[in-house]
KOLVOTOR-855448 format. One record per residue (C-alpha): x, z, y; residue number from 1. Coordinates in Angstrom, 1 decimal. Layout:
REM KOLVOTOR-855448
+--------+--------+--------+-----+
|     c1 |     c3 |     c2 | num |
+--------+--------+--------+-----+
|      X |      Z |      Y | NUM |
...
+--------+--------+--------+-----+
***
This chain:
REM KOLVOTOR-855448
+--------+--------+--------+-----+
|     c1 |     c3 |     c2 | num |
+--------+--------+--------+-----+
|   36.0 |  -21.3 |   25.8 |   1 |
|   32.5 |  -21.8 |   25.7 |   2 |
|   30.6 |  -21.4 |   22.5 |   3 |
|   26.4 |  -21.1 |   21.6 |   4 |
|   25.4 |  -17.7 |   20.8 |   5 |
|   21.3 |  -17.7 |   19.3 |   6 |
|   21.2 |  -20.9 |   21.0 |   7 |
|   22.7 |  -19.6 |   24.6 |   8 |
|   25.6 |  -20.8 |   25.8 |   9 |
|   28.7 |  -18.7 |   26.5 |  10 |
|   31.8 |  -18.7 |   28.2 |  11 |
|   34.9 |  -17.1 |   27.1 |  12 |
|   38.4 |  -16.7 |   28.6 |  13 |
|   39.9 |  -17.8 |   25.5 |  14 |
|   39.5 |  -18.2 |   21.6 |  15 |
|   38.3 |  -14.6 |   19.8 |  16 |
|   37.9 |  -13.6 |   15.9 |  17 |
|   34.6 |  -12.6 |   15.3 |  18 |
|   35.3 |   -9.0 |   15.1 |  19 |
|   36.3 |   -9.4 |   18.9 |  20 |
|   33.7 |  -11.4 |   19.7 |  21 |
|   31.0 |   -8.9 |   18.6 |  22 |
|   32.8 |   -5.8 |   20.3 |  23 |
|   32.3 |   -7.9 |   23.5 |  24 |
|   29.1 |   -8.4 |   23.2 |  25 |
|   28.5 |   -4.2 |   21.9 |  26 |
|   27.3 |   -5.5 |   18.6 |  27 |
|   27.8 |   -3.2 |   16.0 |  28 |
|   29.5 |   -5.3 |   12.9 |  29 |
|   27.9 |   -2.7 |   10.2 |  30 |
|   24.5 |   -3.7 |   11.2 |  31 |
|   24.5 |   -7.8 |   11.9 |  32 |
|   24.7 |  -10.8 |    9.8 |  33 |
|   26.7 |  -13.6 |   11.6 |  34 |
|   26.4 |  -17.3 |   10.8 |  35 |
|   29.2 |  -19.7 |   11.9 |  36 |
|   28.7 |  -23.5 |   12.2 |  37 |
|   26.2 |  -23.4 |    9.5 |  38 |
|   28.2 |  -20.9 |    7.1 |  39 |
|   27.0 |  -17.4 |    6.7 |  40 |
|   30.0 |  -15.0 |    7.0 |  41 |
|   30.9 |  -11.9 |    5.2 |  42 |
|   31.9 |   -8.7 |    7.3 |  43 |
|   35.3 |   -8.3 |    6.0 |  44 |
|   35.7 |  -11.9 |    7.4 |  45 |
|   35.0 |  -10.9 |   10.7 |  46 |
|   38.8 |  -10.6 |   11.8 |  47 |
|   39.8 |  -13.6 |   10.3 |  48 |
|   37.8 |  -16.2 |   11.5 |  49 |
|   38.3 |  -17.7 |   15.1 |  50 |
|   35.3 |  -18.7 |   17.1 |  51 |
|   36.6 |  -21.9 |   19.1 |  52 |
|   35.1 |  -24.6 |   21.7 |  53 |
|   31.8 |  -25.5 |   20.8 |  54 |
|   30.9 |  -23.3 |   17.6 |  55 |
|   27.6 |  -22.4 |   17.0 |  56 |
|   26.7 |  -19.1 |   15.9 |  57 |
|   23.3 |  -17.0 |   15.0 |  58 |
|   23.5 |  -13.9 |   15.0 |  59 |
|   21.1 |  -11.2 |   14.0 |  60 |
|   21.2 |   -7.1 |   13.9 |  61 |
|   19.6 |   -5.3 |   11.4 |  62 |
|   17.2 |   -2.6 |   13.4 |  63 |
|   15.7 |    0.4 |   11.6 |  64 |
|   12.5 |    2.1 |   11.9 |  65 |
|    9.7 |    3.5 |   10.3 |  66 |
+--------+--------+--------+-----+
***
């Protein structure tokens, strides 16, 4: 399955929920804000929605500092 990650492509064995999709890529789901064809999704979402051929997604992680 190959999908576009912050405009990147990737390749996947198969289809993944979010959740899964992020644990791949070490992404901690506490600290990012996902986007999915154009529809910002809420992190209790995360295991519900399947990422398929094609999908876009953005994703960005909220860094701290000071």
């Amino acid at each position: 399955m190959k999908c576009i990650i912050n405009g990147d492509e990737f390749n996947f064995d198969e289809a993944l929920t979010l959740s899964d999709l992020l644990q791949s890529l070490e992404l901690d789901q506490e600290r990012i804000i996902v986007e999915w064809n154009d529809t910002l999704v809420k992190n209790d979402q995360f295991n519900e929605i399947v990422v398929r051929e094609s999908d876009r997604l953005e994703l960005l992680e909220f860094v701290g500092g000071g």
